[in-house]
Each structure stands twice: as C-alpha cells, then as structure tokens.
C-alpha positions in Angstrom: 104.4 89.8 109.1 102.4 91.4 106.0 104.8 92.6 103.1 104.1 96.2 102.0 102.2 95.4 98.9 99.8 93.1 101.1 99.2 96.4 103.2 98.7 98.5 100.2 96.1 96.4 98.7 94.3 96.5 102.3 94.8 100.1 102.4 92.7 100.4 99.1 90.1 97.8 99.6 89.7 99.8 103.0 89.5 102.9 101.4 87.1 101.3 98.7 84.5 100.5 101.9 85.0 103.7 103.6 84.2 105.4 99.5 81.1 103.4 99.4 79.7 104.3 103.2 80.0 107.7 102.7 78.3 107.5 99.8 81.0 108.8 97.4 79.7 108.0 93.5 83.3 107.5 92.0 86.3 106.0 93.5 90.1 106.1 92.2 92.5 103.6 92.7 96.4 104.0 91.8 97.6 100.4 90.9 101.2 100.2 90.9 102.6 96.9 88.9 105.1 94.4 90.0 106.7 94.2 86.9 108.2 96.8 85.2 108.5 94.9 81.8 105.2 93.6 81.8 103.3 95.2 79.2 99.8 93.4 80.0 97.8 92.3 83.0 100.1 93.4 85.7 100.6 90.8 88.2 98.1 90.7 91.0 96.0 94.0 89.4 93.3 91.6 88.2 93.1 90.6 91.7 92.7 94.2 93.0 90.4 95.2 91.0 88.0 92.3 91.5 88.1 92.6 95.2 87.6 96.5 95.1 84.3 95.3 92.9 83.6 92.7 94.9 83.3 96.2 97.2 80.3 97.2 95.4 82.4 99.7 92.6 82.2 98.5 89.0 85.5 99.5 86.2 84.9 102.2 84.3 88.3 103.2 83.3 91.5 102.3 83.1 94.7 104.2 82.2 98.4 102.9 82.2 101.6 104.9 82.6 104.7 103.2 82.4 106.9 105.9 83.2 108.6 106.3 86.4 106.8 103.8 87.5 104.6 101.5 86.3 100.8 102.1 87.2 97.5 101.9 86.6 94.8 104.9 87.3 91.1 103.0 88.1 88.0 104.5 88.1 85.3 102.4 89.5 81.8 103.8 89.9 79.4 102.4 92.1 77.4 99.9 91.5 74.5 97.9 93.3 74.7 94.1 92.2 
C-alpha cells in the first residue's frame, strides 16, 4: 500500500512526463511540506524537485507560502541536458 504523499509525488513526476511530451515549455509544481515548522528545505522537496529535473525541467523559481498550509510554487522550464 502507497501512502498519499508517495501517490502525490507520482502524480507530479507523471504529470512532469506528460508536460514534457506534449511539448509544454513551462511546468508548475505545488510542493506541499511535511513540516509545518520547518522554515528551510522542506523534507523530501529536495527530492521532488530532482526527480521532476531528472524529467528533463530545470528550477527556475521558487516561492514559499507558509500560510494555510505550508508550500512551495515550482517553476521548472525545460531543459535538454
């Protein structure tokens, strides 16, 4: 059985692939953090957002917003290694 945060991050890298065969230029991702009270590198986000590159998408922004919820707004851009 898969917890719901291992189907999320499946759910992006998914949509990351399907972004990048369709030949979309820009690709958001909404991160939401573990940890409330962490105030840097949330838990597992480092991981997401080197598989999503690992996709073919380089970083090229980042915004936080801590309120609700914690989260992270990515925009990758694509990029041929």
């Amino acid at each position: 059985m898969t917890s719901k945060n291992e189907e999320d991050v499946q759910r992006t890298l998914e949509n990351a692939r399907l972004a990048r065969s369709i030949g979309r230029t820009v690709f958001v991702a909404h991160i939401v953090t573990e940890y409330p009270r962490q105030t840097h590198a949330a838990r597992g986000a480092t991981d997401l957002i080197d598989a999503i590159e690992r996709e073919g998408w380089l970083l090229g922004h980042l915004s936080e917003s801590g309120f609700p919820v914690p989260r992270m707004t990515c925009v990758f851009r694509r990029h041929d290694w």
